[in-house]
N, C-alpha and C positions, 0 to 999 in steps of 0.2 A: 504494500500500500504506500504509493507517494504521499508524505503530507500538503496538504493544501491550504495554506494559508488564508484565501482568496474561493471559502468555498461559497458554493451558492444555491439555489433554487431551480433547477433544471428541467423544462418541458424536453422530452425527447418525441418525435410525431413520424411515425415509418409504419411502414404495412407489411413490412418485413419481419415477425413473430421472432425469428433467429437473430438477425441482424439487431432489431429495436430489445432483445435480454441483453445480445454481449456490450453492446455500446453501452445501454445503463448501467450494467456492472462495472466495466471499467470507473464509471462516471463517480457513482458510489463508491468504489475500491479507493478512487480518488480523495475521497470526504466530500463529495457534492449531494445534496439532497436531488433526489431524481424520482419527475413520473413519467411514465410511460403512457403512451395514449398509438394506440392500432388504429391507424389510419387519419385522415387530411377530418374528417368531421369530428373523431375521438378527442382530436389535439384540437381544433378549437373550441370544442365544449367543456374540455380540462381546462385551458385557460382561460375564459370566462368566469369559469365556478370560481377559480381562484380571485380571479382580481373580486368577486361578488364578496367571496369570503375576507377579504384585506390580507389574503397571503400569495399577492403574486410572484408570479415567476421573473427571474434577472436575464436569462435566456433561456431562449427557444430553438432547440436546433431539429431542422424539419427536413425529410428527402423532400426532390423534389419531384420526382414521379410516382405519383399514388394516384388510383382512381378509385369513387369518382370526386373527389376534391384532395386537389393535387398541393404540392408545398407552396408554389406562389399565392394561392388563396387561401393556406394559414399563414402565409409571411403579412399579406395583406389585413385580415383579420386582426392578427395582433397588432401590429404596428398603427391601424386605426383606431382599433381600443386604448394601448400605449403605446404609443412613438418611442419610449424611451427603451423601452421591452428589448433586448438587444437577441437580434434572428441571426441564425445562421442557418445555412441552405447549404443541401448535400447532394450531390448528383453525382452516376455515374457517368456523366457528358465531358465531364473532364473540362479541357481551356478552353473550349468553344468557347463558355460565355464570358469568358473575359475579351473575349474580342467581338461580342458583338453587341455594339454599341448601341440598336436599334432597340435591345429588348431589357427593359428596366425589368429589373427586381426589385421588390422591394423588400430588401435583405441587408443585415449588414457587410453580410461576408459569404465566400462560396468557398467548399472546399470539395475534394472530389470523395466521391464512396465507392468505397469507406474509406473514412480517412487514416490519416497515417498519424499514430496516437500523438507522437511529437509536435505536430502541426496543429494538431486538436490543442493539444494542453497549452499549447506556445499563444494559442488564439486565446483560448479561454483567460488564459493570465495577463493579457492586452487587454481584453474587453470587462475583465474585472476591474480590473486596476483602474482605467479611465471610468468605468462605471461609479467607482466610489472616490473619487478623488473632486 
C-alpha cells in the first residue's frame, strides 16, 4: 500500500465489472475513499446522491465508451452540477484526442485505458494538490 497523503473521494464510472474492481482497488490500496458505479447512468446517479447528501466527490474518473450513456455525458453531468468536481476520462483511443481539436471534452484530463498506475497517481497528486491549495 502506497501512503497517500493527498487522499480523496473517488467516483470510478466503467461498464467494465473486471476492469471498474481492479482500478478501485488499487485506488483504495492507495488510501483513497472509492465508489464504484456500473455504467455512464450508475455514475451519474452516484454523484448526484452524493452532492444531495453534502458528501461529494473531489474526482471523477469515467471510461469513455459505455453505452447507452457514455463518459462525455457523465463528464458533462458533473461538471454542470460542479465545475469544480475534477473529471478524468479514460479511453482506449489513445492520442487521437489530443489532437483533435474539433471535439471538446468536457474533462479535465484524458489518459488512455487502462492506465498506466504511475500516470494515474502522478495525475491524481497534481489535481489534488491544486485542488486544495
Amino acid at each position: 500500500m502506497m501512503p497517500n497523503k493527498s487522499a480523496a473521494r473517488i467516483l470510478v464510472v466503467d461498464d467494465d465489472p473486471l476492469f471498474l474492481k481492479s482500478l478501485c482497488s488499487v485506488l483504495r490500496d492507495d488510501g483513497h475513499v472509492v465508489v464504484a458505479a456500473n455504467g455512464g447512468e450508475a455514475g451519474i446517479e452516484a454523484f448526484q446522491s452524493a452532492l444531495n447528501a453534502q458528501s461529494p466527490f473531489v474526482i471523477v474518473i469515467t471510461d469513455l465508451g459505455m453505452h447507452p450513456v457514455d463518459g462525455r455525458q457523465v463528464a458533462s453531468a458533473v461538471k454542470t452540477a460542479s465545475p469544480s468536481t475534477i473529471v478524468i476520462l479514460l479511453t482506449g483511443w489513445g492520442e487521437w484526442f489530443k489532437t483533435k481539436d474539433a471535439i471538446p471534452l468536457p474533462a479535465d484530463c484524458i489518459l488512455g485505458k487502462p492506465p498506466k498506475l504511475d500516470k494515474l497517481r502522478a495525475t491524481l497528486t497534481n489535481y489534488l494538490g491544486s485542488a486544495r491549495s
